[in-house]
Backbone as a chain_set.jsonl record, in Angstrom:
{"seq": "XXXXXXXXXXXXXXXXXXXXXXXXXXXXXXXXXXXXXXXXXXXXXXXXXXXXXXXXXXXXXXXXXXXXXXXXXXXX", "coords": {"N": [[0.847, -1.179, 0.0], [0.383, 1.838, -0.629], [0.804, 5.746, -0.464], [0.625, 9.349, -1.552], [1.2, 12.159, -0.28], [1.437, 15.572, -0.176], [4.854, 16.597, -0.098], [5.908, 14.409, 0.059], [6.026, 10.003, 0.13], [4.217, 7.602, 1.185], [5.178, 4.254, 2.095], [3.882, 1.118, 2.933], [5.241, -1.934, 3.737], [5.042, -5.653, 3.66], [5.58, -9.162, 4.448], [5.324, -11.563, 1.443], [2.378, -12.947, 1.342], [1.073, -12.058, 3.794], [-1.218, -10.951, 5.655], [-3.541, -8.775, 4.611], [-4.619, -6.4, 5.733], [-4.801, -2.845, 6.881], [-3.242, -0.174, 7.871], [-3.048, 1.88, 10.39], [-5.049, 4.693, 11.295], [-3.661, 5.673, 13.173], [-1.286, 5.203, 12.746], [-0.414, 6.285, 9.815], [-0.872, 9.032, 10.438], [1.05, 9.045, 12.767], [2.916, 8.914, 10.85], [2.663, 11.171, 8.869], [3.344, 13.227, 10.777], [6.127, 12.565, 11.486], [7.233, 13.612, 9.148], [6.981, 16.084, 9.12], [9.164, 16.86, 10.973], [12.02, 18.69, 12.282], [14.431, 17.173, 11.884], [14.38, 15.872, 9.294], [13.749, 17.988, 7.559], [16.078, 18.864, 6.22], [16.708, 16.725, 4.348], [13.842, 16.701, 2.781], [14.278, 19.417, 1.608], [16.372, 19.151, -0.046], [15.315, 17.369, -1.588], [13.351, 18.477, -2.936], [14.358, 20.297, -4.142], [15.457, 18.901, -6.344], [13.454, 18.521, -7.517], [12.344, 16.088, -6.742], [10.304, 13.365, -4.562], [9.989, 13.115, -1.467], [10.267, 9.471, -0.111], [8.781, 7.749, 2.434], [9.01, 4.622, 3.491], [7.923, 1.718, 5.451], [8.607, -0.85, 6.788], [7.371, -4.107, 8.055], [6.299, -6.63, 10.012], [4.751, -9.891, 9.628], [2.612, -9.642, 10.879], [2.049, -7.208, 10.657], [3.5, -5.334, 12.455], [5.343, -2.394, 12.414], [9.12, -2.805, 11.947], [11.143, -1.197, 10.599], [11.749, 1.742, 9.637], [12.768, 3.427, 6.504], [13.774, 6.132, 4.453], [13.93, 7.625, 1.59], [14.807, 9.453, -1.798], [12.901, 10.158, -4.349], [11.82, 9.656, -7.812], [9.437, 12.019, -8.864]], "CA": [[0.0, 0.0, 0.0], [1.241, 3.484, -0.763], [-0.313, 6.979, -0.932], [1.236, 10.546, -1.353], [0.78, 13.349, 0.596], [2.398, 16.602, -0.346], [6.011, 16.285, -0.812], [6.405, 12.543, 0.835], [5.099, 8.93, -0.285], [4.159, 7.115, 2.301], [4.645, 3.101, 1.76], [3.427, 0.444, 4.114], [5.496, -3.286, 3.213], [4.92, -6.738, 4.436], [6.018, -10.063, 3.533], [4.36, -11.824, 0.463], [1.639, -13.892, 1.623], [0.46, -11.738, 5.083], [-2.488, -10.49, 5.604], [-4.211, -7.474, 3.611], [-4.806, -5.575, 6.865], [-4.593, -1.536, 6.22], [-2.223, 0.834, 8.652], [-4.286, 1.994, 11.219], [-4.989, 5.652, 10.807], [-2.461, 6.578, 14.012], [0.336, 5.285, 12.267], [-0.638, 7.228, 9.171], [-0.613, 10.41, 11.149], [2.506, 9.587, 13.09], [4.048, 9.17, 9.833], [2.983, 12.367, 8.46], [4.131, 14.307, 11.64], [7.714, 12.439, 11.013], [7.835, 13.795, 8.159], [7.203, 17.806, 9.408], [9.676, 16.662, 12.06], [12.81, 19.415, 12.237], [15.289, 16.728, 11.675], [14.124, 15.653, 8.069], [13.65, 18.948, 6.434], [17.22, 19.095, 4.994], [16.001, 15.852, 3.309], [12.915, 17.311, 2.146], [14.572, 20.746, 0.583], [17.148, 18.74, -1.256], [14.425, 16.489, -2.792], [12.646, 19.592, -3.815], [15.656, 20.991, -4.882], [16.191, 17.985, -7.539], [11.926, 17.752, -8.264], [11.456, 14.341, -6.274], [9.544, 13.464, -3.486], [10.793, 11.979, -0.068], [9.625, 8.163, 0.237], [8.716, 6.97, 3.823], [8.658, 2.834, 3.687], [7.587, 1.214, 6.638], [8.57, -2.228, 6.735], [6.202, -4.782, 8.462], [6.48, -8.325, 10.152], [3.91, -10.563, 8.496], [1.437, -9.771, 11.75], [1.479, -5.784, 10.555], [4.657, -4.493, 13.267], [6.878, -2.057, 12.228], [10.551, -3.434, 11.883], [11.876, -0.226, 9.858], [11.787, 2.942, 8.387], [13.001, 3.79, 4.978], [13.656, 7.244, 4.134], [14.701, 8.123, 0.031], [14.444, 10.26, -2.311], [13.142, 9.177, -5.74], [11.401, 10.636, -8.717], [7.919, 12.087, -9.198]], "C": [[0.89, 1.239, 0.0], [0.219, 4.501, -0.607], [0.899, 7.807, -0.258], [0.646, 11.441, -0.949], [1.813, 14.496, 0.344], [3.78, 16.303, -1.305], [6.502, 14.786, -0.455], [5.009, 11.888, 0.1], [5.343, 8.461, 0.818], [4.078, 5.106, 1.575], [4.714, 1.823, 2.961], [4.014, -1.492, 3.188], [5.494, -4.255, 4.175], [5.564, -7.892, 3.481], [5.087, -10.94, 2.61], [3.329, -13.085, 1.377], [1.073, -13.473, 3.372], [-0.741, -11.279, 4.888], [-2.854, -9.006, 5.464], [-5.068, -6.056, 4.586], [-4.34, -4.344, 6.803], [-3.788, -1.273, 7.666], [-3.075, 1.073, 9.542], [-3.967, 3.982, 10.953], [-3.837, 6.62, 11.975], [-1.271, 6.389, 13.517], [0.145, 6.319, 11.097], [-0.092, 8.68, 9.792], [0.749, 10.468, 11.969], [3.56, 9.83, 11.954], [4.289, 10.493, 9.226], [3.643, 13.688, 9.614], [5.584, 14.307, 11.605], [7.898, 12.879, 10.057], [7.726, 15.361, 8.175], [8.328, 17.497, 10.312], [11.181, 17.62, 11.385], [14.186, 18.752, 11.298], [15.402, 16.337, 10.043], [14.005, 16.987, 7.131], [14.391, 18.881, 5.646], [16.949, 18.168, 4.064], [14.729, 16.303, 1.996], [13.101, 18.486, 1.364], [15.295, 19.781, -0.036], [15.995, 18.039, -2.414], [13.566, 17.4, -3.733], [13.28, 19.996, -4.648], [15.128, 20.478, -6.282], [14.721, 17.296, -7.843], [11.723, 16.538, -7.739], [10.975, 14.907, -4.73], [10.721, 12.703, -2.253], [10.094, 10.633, 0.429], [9.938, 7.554, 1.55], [8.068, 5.648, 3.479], [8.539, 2.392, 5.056], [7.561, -0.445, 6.011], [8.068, -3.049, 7.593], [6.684, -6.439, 8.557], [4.991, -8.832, 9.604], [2.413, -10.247, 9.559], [1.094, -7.705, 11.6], [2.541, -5.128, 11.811], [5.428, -3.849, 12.692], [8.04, -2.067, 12.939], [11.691, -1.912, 11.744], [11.521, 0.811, 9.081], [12.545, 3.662, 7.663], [12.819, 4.992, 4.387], [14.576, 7.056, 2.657], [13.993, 8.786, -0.913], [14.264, 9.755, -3.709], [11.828, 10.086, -6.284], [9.514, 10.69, -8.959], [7.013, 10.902, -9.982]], "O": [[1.94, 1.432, 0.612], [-0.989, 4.265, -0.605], [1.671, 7.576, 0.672], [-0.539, 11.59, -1.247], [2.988, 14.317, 0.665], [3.904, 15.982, -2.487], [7.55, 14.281, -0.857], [3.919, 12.322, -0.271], [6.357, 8.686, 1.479], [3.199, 4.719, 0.806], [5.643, 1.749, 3.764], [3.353, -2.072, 2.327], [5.823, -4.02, 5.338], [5.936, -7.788, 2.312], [3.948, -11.059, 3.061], [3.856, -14.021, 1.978], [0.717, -14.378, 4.126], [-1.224, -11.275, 3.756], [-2.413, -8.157, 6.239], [-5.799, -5.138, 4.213], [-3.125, -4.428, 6.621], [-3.752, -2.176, 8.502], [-4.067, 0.345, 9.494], [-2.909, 4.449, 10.531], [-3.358, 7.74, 11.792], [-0.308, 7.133, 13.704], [0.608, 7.415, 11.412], [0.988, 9.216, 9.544], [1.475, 11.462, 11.994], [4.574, 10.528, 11.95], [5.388, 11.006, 9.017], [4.218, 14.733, 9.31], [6.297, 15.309, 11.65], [9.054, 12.629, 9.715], [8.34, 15.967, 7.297], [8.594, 18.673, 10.56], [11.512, 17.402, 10.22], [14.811, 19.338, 10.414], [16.505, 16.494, 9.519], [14.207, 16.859, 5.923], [14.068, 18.823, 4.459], [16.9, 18.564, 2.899], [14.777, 16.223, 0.769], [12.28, 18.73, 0.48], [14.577, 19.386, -0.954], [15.907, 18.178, -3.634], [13.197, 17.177, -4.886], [12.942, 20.105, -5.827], [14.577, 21.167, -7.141], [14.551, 16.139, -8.227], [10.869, 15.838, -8.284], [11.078, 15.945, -4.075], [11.774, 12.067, -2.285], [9.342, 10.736, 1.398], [10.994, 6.986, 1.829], [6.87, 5.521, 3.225], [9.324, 2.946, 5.826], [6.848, -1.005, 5.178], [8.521, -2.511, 8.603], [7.172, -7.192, 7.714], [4.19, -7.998, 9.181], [1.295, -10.549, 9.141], [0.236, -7.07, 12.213], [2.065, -4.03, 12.103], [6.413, -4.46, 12.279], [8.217, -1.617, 14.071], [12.651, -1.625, 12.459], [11.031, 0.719, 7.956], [13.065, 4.641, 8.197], [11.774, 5.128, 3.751], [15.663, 6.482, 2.608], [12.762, 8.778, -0.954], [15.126, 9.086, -4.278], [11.099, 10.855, -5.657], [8.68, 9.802, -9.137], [5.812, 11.078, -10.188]]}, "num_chains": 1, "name": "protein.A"}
């Protein structure tokens, strides 16, 4: 599952064969507050800089836990 918001994609990964269970809408929202968060901006102007977005991945054990998050910059 993905979806963009502004200047960030937001993507939610699991392993093949888990269950089709959506984000819950607090992670959503913590994600988009990490991504106003002070420390990421310089991320976020460069990507502007160079026209891409900033991709937040959230990686996922097969029961829906995030493991990891995945910050990069990649093209519209």
């Amino acid at each position: 599952m993905s979806m963009c918001m502004d200047k960030a994609i937001y993507r939610f990964r699991r392993p093949s064969g888990s269950g089709q269970n959506q984000p819950s809408a607090t992670m959503h929202e913590a994600l988009m507050l990490l991504s106003v968060a002070d420390e990421l901006q310089p991320l976020f102007s460069e990507a502007t800089k160079a026209g891409k977005f900033v991709a937040i991945e959230v990686f996922q054990t097969r029961d829906g836990q995030p493991i990891l998050i995945h910050f990069t910059k990649e093209a519209a």
